[in-house]
Backbone bond lengths (Angstrom), bond angles and torsions (degrees), N, CA, C in turn:
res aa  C-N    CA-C-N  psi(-1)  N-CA   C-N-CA  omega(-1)  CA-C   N-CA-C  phi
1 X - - - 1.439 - - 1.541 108.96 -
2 X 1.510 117.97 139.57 1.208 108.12 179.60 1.362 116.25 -105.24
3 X 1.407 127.65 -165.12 1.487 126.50 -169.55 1.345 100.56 -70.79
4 X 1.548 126.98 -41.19 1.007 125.33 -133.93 1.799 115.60 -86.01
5 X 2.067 83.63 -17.33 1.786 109.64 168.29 1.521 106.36 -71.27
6 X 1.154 121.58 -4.63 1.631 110.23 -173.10 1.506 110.83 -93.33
7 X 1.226 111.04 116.61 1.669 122.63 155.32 1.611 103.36 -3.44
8 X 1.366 104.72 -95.63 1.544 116.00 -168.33 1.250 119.16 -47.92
9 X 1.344 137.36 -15.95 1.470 156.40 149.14 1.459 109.95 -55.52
10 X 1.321 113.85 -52.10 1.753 114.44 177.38 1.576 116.49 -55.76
11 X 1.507 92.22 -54.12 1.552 109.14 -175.39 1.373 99.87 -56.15
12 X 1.539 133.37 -62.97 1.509 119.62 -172.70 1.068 118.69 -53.76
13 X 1.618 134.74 -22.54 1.625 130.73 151.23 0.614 102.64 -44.74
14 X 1.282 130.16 -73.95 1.561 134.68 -161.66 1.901 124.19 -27.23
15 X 1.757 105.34 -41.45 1.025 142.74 -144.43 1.482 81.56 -102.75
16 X 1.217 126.64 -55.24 1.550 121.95 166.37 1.533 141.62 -54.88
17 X 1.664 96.56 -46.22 1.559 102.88 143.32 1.196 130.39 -15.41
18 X 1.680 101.89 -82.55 1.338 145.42 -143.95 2.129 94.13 -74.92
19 X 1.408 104.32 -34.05 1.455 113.89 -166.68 1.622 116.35 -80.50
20 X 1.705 96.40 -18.29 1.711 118.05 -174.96 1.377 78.90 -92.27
21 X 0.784 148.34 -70.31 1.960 169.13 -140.54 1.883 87.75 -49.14
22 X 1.126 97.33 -54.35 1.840 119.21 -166.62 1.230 106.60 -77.64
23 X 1.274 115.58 -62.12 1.872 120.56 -164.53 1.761 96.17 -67.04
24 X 1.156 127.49 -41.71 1.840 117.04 170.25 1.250 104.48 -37.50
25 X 1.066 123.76 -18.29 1.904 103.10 -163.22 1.784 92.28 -107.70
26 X 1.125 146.15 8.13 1.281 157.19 -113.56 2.246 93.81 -142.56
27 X 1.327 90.67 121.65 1.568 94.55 -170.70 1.896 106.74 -38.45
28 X 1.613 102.54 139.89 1.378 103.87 168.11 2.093 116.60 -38.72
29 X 0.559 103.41 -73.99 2.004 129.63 170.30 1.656 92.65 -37.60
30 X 1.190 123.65 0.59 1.737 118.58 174.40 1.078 104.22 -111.47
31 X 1.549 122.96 -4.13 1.522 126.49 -161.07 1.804 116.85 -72.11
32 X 1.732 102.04 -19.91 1.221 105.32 170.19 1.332 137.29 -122.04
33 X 1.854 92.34 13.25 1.630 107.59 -179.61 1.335 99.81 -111.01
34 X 1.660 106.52 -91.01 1.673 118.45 -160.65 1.681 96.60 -56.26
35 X 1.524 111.17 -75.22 1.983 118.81 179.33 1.202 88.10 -8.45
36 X 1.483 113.56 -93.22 1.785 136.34 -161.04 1.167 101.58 -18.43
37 X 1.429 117.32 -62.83 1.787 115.93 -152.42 1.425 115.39 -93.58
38 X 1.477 115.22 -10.61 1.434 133.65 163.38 1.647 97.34 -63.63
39 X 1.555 111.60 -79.32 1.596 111.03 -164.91 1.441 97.79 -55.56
40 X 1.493 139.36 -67.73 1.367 118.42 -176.06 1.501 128.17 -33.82
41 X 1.083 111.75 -43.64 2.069 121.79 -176.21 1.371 88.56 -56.71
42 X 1.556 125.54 -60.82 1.458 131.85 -175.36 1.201 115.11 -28.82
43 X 1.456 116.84 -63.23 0.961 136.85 -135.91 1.749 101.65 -91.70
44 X 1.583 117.92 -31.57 0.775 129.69 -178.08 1.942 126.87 -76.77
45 X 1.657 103.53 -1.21 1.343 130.59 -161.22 1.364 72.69 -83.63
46 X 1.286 121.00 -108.91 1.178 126.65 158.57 1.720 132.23 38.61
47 X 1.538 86.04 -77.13 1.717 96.70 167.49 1.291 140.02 -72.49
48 X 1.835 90.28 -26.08 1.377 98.43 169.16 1.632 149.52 -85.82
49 X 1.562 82.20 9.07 1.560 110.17 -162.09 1.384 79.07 -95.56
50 X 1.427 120.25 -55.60 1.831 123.16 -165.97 1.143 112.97 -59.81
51 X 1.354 121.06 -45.16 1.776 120.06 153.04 1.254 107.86 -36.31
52 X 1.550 111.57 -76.97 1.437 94.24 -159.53 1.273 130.50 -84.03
53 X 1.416 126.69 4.60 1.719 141.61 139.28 1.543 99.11 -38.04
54 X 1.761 135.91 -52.80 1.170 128.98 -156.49 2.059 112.79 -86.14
55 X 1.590 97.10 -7.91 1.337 106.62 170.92 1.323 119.59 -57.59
56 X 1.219 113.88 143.03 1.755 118.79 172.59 1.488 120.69 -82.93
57 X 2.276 89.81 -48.37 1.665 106.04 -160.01 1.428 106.76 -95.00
58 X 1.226 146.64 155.73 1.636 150.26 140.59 1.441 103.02 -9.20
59 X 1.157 107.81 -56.72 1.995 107.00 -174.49 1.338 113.57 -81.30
60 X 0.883 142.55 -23.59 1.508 170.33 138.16 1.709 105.84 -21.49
61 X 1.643 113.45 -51.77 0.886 119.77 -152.63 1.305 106.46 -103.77
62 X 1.746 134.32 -1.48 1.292 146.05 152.65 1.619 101.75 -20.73
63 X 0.999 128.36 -42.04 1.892 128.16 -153.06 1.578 80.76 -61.72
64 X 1.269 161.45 -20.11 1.084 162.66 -118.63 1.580 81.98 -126.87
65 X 0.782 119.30 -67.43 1.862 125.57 -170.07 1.564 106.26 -56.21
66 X 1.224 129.29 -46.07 1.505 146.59 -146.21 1.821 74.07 -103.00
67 X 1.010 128.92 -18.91 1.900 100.67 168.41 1.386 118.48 -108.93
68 X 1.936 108.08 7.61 1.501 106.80 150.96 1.306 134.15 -84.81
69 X 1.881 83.52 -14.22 1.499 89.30 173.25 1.445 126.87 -98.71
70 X 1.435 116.87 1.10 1.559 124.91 168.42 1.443 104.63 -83.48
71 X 1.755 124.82 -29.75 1.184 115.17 -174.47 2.029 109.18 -73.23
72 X 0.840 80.35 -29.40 1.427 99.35 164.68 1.625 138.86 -57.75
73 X 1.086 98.41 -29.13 1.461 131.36 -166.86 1.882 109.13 -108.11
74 X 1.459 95.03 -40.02 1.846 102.13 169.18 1.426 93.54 -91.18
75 X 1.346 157.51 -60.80 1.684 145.43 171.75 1.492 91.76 -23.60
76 X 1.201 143.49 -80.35 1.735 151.67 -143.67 1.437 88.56 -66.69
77 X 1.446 126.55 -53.82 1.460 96.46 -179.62 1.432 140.58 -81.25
78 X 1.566 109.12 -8.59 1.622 124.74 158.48 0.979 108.97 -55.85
């Protein structure tokens, strides 16, 4: 099964979508502060799940943690 079959993988697209969807409406002059660091955190949920789906070891498999904490981190700045 790959990452891309997993629930919690869909949803963090989703969450990325939804974060580009939002930051468009977001003052021009935000385009390289708040926007930026919103869509990156987003974007990074995402990646970090696919990393850590591709882990073998327990330590390896942290990338899983580090995309609760970007989802976390783009929520705080909405």
């Amino acid at each position: 099964m790959s990452y891309r079959e997993q629930f919690i993988w869909k949803k963090s697209v989703d969450l990325a979508v939804k974060c580009y969807e939002l930051t468009q409406h977001f003052p021009r002059s935000e385009l390289y502060g708040l926007t930026n660091q919103i869509r990156r955190s987003a974007v990074s949920v995402a990646s970090n799940i696919a990393e850590g789906y591709g882990r073998r070891t327990k330590n390896e498999y942290s990338a899983t943690r580090k995309a609760e904490g970007r989802r976390q981190k783009a929520e705080g700045r909405i």
